[in-house]
PyMOL Python script that loads the backbone (N, CA, C, O; Angstrom):
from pymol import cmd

cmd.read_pdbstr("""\
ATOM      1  N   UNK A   1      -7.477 -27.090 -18.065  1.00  0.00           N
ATOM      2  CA  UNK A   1      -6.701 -27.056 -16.854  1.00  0.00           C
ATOM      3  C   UNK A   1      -7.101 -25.822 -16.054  1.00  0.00           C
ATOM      4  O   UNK A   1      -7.008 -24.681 -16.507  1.00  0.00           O
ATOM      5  N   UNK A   2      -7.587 -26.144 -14.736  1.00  0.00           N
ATOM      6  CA  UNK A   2      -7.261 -24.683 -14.087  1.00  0.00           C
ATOM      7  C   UNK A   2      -6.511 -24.620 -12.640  1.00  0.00           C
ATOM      8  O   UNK A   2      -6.389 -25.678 -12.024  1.00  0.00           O
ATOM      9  N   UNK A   3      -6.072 -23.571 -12.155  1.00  0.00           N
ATOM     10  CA  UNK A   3      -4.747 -23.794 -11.674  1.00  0.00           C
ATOM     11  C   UNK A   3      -5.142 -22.418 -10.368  1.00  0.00           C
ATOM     12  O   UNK A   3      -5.135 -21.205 -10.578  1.00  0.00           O
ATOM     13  N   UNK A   4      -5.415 -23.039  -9.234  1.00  0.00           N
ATOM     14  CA  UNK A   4      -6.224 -21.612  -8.293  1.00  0.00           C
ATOM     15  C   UNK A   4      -4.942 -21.843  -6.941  1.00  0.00           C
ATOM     16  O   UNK A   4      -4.709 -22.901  -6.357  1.00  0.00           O
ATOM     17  N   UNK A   5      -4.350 -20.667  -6.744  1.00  0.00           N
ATOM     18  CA  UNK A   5      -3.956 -20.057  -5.906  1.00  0.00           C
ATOM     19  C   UNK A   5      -4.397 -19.726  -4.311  1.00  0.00           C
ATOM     20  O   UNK A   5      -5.603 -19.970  -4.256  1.00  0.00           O
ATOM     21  N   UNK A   6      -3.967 -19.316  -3.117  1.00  0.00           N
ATOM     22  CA  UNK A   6      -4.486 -18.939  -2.678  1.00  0.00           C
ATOM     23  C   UNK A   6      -3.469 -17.469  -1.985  1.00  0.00           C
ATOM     24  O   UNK A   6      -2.490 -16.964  -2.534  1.00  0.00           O
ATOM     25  N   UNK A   7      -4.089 -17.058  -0.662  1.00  0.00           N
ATOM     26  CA  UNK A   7      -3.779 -15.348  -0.897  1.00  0.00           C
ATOM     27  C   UNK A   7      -2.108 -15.395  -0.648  1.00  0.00           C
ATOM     28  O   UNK A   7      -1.524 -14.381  -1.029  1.00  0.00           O
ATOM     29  N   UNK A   8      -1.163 -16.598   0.026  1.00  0.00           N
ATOM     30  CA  UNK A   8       0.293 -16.656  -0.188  1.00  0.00           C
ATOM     31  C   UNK A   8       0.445 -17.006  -1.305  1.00  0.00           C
ATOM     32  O   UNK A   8       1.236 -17.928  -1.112  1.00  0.00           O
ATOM     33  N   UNK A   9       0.257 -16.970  -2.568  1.00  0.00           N
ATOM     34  CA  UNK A   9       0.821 -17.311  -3.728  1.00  0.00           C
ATOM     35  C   UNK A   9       1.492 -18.675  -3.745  1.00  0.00           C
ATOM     36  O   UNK A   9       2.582 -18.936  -4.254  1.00  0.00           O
ATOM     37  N   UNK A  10       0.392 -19.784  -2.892  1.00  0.00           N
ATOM     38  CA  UNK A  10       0.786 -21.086  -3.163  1.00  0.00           C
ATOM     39  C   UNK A  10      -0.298 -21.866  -3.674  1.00  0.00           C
ATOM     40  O   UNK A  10      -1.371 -21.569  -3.148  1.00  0.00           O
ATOM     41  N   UNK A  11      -0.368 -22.946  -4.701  1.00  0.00           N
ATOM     42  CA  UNK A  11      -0.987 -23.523  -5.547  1.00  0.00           C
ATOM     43  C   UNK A  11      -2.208 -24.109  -4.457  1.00  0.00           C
ATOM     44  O   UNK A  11      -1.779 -24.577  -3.402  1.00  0.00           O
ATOM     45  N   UNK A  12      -3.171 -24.104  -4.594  1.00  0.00           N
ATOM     46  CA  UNK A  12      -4.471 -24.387  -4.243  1.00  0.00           C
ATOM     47  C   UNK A  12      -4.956 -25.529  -4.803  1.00  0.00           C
ATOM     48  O   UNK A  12      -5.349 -26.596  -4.331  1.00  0.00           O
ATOM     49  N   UNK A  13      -4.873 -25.186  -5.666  1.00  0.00           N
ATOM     50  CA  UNK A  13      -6.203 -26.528  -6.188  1.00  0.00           C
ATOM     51  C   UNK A  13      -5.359 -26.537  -7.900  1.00  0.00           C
ATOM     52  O   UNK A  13      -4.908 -25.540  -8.463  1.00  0.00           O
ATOM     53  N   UNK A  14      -5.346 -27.874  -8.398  1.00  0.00           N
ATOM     54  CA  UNK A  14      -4.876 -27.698  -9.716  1.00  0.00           C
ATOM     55  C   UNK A  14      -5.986 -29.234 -10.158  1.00  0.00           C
ATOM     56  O   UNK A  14      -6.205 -30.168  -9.387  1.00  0.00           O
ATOM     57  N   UNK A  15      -6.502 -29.104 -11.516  1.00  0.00           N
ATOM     58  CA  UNK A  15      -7.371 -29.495 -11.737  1.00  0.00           C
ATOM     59  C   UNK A  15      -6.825 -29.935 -13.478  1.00  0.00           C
ATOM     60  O   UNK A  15      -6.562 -29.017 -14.254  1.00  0.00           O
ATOM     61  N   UNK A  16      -6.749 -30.897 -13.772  1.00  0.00           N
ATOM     62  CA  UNK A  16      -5.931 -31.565 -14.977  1.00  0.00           C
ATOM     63  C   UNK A  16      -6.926 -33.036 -15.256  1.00  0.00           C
ATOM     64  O   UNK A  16      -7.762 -33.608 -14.557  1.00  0.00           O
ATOM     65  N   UNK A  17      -6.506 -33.235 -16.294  1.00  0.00           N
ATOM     66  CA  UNK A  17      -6.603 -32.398 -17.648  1.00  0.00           C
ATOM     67  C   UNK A  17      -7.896 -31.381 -17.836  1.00  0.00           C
ATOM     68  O   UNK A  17      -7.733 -30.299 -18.399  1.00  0.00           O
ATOM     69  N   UNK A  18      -9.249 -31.809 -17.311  1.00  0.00           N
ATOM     70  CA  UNK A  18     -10.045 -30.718 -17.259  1.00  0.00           C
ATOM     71  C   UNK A  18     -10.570 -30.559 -16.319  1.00  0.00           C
ATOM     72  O   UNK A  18     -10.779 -31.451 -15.496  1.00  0.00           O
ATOM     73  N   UNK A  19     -11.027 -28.990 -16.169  1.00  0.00           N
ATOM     74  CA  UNK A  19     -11.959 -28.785 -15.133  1.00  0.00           C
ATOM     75  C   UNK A  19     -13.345 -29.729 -14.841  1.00  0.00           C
ATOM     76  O   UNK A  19     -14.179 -30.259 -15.575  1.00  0.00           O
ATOM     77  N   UNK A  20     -13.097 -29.635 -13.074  1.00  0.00           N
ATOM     78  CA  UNK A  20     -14.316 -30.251 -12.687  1.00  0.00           C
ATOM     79  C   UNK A  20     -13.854 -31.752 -12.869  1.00  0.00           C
ATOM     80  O   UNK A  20     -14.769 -32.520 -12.573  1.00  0.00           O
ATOM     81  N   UNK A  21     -12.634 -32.425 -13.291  1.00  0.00           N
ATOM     82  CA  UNK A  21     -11.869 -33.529 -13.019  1.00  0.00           C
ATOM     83  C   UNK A  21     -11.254 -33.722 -11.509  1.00  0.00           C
ATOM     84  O   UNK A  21     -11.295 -32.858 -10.633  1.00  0.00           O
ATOM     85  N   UNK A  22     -10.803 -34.745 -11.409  1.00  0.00           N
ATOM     86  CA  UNK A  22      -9.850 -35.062  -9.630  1.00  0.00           C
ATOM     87  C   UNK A  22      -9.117 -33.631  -9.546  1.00  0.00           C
ATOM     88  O   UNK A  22      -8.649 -33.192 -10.597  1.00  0.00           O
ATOM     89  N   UNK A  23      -8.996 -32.933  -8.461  1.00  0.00           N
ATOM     90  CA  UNK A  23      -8.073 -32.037  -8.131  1.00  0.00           C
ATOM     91  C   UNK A  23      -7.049 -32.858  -7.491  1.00  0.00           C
ATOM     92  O   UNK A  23      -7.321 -33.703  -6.638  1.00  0.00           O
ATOM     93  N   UNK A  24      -5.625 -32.553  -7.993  1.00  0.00           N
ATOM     94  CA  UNK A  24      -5.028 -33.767  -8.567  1.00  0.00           C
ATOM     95  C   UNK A  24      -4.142 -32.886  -7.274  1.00  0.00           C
ATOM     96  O   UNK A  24      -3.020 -33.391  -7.231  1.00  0.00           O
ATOM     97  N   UNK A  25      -4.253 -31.855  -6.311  1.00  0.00           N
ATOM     98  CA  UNK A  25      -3.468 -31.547  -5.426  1.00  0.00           C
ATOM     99  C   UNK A  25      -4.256 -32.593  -4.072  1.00  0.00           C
ATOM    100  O   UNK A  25      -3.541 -33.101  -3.208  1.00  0.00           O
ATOM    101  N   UNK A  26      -5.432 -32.742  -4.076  1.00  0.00           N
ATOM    102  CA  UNK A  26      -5.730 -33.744  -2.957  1.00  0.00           C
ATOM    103  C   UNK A  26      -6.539 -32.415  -2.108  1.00  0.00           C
ATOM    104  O   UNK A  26      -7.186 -32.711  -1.103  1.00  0.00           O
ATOM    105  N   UNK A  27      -6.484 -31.240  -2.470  1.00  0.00           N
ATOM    106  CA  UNK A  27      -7.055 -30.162  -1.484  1.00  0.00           C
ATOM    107  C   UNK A  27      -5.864 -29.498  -0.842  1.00  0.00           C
ATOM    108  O   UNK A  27      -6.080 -28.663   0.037  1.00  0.00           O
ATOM    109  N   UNK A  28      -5.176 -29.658  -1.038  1.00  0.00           N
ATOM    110  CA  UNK A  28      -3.340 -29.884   0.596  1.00  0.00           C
ATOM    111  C   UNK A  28      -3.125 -28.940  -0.206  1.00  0.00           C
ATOM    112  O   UNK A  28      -3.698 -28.939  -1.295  1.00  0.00           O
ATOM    113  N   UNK A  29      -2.141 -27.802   0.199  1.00  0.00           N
ATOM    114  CA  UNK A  29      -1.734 -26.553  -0.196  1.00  0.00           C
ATOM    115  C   UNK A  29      -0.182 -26.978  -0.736  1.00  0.00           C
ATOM    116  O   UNK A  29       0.280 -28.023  -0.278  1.00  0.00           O
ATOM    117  N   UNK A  30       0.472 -26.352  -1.508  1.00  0.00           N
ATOM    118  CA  UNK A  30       1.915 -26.649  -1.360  1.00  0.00           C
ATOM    119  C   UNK A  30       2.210 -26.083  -0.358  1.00  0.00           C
ATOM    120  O   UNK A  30       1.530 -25.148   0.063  1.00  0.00           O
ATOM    121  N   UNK A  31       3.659 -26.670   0.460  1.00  0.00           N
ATOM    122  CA  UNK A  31       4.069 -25.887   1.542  1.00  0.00           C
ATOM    123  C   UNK A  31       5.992 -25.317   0.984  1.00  0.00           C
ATOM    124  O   UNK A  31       6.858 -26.108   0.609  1.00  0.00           O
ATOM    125  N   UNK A  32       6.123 -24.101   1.084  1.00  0.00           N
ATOM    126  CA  UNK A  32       7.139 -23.420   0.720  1.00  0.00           C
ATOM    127  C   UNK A  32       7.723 -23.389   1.969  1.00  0.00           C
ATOM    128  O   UNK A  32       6.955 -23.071   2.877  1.00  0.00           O
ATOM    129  N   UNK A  33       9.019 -23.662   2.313  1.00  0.00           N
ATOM    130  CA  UNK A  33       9.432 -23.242   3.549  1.00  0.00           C
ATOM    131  C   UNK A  33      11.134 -22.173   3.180  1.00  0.00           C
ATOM    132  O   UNK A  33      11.554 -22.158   2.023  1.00  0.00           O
ATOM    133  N   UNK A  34      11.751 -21.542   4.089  1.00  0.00           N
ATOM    134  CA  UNK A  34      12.409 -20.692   3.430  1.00  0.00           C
ATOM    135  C   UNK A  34      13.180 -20.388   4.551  1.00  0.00           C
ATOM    136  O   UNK A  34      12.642 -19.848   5.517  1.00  0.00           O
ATOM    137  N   UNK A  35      14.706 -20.739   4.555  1.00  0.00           N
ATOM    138  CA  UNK A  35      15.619 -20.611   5.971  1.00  0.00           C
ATOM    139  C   UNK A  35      16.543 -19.274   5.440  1.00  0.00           C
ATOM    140  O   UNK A  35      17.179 -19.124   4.397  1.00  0.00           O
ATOM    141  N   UNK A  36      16.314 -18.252   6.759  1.00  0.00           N
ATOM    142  CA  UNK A  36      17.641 -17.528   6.416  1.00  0.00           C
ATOM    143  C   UNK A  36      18.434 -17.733   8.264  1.00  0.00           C
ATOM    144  O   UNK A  36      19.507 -18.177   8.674  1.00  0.00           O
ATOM    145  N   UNK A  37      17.370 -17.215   8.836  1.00  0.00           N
ATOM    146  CA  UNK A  37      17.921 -17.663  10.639  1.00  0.00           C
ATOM    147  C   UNK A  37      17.471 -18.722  10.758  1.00  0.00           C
ATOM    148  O   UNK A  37      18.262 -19.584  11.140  1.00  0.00           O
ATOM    149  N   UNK A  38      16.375 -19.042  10.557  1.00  0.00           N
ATOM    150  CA  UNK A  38      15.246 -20.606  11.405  1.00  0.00           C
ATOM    151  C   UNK A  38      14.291 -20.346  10.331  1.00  0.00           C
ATOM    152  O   UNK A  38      14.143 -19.233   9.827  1.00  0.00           O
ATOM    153  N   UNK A  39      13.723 -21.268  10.032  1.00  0.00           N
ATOM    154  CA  UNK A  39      12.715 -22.247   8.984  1.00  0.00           C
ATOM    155  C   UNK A  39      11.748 -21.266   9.278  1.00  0.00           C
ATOM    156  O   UNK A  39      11.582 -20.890  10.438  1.00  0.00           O
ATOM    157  N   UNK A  40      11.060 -20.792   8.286  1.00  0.00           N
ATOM    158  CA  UNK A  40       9.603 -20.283   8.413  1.00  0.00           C
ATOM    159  C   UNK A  40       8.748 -20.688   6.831  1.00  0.00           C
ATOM    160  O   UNK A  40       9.311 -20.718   5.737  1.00  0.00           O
ATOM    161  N   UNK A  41       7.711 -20.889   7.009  1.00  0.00           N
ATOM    162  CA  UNK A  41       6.467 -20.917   6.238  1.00  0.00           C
ATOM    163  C   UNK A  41       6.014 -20.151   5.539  1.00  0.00           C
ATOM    164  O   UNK A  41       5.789 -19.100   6.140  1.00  0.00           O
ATOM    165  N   UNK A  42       5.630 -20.115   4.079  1.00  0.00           N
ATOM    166  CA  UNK A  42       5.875 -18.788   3.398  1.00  0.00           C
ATOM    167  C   UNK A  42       4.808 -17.952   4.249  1.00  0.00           C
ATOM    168  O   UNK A  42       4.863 -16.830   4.754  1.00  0.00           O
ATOM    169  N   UNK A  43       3.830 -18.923   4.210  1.00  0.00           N
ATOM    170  CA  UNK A  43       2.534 -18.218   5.340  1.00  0.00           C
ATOM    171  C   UNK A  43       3.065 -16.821   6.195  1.00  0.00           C
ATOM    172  O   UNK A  43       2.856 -15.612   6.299  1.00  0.00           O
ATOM    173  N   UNK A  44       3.723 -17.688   6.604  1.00  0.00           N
ATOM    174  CA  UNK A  44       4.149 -16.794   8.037  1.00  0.00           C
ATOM    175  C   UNK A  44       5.165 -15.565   7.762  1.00  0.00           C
ATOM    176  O   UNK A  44       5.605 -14.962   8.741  1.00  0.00           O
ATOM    177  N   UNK A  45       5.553 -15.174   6.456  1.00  0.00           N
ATOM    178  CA  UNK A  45       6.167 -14.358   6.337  1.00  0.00           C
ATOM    179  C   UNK A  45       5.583 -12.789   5.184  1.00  0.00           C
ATOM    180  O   UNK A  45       6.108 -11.894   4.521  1.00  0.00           O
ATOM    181  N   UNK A  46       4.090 -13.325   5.586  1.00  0.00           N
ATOM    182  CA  UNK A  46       3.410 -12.091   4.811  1.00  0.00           C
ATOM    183  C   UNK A  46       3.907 -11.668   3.153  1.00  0.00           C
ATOM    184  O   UNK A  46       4.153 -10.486   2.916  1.00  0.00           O
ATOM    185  N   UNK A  47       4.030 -12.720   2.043  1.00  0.00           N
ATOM    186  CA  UNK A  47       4.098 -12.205   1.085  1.00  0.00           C
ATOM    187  C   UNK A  47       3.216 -11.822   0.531  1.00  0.00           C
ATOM    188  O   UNK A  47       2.030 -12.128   0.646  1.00  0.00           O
ATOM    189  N   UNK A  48       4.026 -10.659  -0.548  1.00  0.00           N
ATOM    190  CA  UNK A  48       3.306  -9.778  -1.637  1.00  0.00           C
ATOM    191  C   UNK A  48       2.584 -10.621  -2.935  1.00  0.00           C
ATOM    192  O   UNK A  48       3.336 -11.426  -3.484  1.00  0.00           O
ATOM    193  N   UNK A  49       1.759 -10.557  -3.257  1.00  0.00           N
ATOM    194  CA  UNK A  49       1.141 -11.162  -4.327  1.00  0.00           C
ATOM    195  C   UNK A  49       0.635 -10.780  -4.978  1.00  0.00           C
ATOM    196  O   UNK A  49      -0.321 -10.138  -4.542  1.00  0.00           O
ATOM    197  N   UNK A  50       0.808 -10.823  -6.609  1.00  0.00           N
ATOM    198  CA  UNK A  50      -0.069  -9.711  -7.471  1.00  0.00           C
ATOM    199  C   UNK A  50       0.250 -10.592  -9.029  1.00  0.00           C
ATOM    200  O   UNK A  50       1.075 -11.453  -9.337  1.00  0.00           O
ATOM    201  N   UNK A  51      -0.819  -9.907  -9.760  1.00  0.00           N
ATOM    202  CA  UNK A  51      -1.021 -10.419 -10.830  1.00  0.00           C
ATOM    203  C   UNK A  51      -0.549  -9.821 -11.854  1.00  0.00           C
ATOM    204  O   UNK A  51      -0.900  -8.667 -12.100  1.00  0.00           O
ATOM    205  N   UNK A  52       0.421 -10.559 -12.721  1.00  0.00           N
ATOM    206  CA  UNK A  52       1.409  -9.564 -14.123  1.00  0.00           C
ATOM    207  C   UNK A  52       0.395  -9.993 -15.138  1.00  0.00           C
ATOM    208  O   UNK A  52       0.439 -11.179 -15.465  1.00  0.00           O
ATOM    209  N   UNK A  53      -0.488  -9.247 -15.677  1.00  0.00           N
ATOM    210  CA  UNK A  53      -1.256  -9.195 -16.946  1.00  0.00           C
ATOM    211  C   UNK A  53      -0.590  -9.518 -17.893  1.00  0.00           C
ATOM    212  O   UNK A  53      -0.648 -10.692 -18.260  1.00  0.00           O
ATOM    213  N   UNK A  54       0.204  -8.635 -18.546  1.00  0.00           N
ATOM    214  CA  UNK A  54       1.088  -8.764 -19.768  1.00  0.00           C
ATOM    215  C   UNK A  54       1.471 -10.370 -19.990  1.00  0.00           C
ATOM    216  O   UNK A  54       1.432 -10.711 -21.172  1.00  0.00           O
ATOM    217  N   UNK A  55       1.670 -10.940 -19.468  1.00  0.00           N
ATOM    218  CA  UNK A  55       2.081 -12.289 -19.360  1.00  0.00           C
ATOM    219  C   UNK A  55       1.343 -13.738 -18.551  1.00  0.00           C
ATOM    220  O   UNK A  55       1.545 -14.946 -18.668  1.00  0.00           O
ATOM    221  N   UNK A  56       0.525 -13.010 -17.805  1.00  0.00           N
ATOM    222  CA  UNK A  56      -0.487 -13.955 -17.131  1.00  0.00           C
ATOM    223  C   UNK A  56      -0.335 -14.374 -16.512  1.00  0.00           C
ATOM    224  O   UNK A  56      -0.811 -15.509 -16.530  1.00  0.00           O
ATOM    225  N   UNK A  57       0.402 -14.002 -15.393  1.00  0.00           N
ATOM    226  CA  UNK A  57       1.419 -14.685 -14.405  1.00  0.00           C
ATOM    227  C   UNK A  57       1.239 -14.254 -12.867  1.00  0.00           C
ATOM    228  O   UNK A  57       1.034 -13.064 -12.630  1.00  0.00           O
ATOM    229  N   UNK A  58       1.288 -14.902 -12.131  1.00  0.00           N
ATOM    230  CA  UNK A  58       0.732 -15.016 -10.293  1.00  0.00           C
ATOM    231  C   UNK A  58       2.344 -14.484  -9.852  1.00  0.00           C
ATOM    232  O   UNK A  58       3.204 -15.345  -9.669  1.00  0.00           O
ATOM    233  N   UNK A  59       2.657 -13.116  -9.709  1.00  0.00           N
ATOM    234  CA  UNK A  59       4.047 -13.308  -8.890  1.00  0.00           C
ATOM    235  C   UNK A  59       4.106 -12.852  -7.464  1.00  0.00           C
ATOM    236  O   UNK A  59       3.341 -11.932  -7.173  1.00  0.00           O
ATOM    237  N   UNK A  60       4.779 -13.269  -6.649  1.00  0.00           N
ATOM    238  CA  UNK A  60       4.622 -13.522  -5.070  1.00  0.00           C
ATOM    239  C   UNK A  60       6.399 -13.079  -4.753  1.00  0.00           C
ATOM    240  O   UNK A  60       7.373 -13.587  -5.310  1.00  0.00           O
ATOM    241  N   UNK A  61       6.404 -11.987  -3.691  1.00  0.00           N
ATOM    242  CA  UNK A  61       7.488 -11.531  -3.578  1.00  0.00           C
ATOM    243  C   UNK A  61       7.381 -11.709  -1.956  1.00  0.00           C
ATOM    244  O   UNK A  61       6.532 -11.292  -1.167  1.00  0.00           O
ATOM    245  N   UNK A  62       8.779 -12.627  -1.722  1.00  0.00           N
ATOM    246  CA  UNK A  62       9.102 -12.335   0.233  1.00  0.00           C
ATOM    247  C   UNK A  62       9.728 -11.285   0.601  1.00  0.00           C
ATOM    248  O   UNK A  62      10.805 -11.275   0.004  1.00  0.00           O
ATOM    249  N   UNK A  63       9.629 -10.441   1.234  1.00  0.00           N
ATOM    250  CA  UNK A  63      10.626  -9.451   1.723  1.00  0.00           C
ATOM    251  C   UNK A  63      11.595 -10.314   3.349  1.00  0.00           C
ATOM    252  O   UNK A  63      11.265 -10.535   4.515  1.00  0.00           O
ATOM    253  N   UNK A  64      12.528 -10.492   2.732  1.00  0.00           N
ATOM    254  CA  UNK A  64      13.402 -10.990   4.482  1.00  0.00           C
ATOM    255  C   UNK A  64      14.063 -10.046   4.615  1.00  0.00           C
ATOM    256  O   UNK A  64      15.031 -10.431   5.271  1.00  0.00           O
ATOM    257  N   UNK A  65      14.155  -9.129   4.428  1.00  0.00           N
ATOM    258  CA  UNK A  65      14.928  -7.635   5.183  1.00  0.00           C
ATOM    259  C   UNK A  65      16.501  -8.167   4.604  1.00  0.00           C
ATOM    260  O   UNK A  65      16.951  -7.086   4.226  1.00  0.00           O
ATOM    261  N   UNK A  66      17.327  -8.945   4.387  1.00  0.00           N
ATOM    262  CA  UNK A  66      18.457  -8.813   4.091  1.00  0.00           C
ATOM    263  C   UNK A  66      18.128  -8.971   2.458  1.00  0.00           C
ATOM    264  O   UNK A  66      18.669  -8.314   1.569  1.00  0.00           O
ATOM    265  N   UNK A  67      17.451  -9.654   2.341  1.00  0.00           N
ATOM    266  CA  UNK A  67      16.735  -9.796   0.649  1.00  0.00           C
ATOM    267  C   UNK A  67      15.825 -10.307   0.413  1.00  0.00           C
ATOM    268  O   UNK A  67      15.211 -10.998   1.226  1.00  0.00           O
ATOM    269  N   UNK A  68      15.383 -10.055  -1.112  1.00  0.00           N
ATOM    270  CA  UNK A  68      13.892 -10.391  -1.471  1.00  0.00           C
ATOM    271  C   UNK A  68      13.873 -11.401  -2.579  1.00  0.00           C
ATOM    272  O   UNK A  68      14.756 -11.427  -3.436  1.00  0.00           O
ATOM    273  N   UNK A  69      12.870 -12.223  -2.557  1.00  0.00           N
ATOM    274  CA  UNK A  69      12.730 -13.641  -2.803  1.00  0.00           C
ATOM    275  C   UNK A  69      11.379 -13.227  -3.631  1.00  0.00           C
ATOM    276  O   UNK A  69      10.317 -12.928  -3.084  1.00  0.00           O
ATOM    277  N   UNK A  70      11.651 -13.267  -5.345  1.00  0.00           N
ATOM    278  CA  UNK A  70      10.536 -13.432  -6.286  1.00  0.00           C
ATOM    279  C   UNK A  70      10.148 -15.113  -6.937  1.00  0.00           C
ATOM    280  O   UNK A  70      10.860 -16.072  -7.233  1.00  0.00           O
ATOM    281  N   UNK A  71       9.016 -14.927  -6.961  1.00  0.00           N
ATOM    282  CA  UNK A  71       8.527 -16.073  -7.387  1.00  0.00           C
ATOM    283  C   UNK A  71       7.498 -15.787  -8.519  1.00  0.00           C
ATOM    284  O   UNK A  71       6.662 -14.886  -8.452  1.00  0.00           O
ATOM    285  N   UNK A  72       7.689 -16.923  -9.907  1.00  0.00           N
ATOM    286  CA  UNK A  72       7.020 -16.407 -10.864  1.00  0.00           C
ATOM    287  C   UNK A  72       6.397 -17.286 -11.492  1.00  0.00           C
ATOM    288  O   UNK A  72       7.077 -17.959 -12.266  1.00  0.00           O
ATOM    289  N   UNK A  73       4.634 -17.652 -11.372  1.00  0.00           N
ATOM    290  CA  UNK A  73       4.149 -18.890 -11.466  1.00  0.00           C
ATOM    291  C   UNK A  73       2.974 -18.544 -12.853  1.00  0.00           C
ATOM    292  O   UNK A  73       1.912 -17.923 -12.902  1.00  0.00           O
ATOM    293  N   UNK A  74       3.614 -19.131 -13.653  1.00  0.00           N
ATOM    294  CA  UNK A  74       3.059 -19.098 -15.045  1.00  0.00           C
ATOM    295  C   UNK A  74       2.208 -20.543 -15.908  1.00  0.00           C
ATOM    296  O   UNK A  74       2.315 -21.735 -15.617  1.00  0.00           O
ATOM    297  N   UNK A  75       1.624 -20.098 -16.691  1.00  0.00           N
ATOM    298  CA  UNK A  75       1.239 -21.764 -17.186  1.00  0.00           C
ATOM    299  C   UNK A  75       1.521 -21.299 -18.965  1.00  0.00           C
ATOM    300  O   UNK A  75       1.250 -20.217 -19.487  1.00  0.00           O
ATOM    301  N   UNK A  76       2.060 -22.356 -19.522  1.00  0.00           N
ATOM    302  CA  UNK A  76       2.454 -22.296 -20.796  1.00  0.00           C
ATOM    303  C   UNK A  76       1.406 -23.856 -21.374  1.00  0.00           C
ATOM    304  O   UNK A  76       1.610 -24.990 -20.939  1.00  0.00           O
ATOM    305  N   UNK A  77       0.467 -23.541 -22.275  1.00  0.00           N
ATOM    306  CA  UNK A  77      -0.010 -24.133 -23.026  1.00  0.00           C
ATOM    307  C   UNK A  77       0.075 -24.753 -24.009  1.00  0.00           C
ATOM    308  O   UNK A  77      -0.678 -24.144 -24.770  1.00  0.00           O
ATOM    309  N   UNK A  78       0.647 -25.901 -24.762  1.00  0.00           N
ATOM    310  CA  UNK A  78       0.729 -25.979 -26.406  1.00  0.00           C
ATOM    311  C   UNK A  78       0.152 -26.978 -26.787  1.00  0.00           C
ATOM    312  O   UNK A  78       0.279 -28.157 -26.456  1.00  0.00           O
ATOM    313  N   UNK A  79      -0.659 -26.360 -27.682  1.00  0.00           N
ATOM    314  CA  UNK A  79      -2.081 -27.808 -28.529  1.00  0.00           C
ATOM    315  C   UNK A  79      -1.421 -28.424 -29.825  1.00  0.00           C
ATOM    316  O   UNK A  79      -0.902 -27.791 -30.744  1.00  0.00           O
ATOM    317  N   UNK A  80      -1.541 -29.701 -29.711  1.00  0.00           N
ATOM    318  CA  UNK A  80      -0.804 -30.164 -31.388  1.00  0.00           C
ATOM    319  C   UNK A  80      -2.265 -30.705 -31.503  1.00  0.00           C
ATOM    320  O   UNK A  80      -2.636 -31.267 -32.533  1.00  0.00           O
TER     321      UNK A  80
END
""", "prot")
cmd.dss("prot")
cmd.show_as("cartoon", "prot")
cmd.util.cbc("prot")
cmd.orient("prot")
């Protein structure tokens, strides 16, 4: 599986069961939208994005000035 991002911390391309299989997103980005006054696009609201090692994880933080909006995008694996 591989699972690519792009620089808003929204899913890009996801590729199942293996790489170099159908990218099973179609190319199309997810679209996050997020109301506190009027609808905006995560796009459009300049989030933070960074990578938690310890755990392997893509996290993407909004700042809207009255509060902040974490997001925590992980992949959990299990082989039988």
């Amino acid at each position: 599986m591989l699972v690519n991002y792009d620089e808003f911390g929204r899913i890009a391309d996801l590729y199942y069961p293996y790489v170099g299989l159908e990218n099973q997103t179609g190319g199309n980005n997810e679209l996050i939208y997020v109301k506190v006054d009027q609808p905006k696009e995560v796009s459009e609201l300049s989030p933070t994005v960074k990578f938690v090692p310890r755990i392997n994880a893509l996290q993407t933080e909004l700042d809207l000035g009255k509060f902040v909006i974490t997001k925590t995008d992980f992949l959990d694996v299990t082989t039988r």
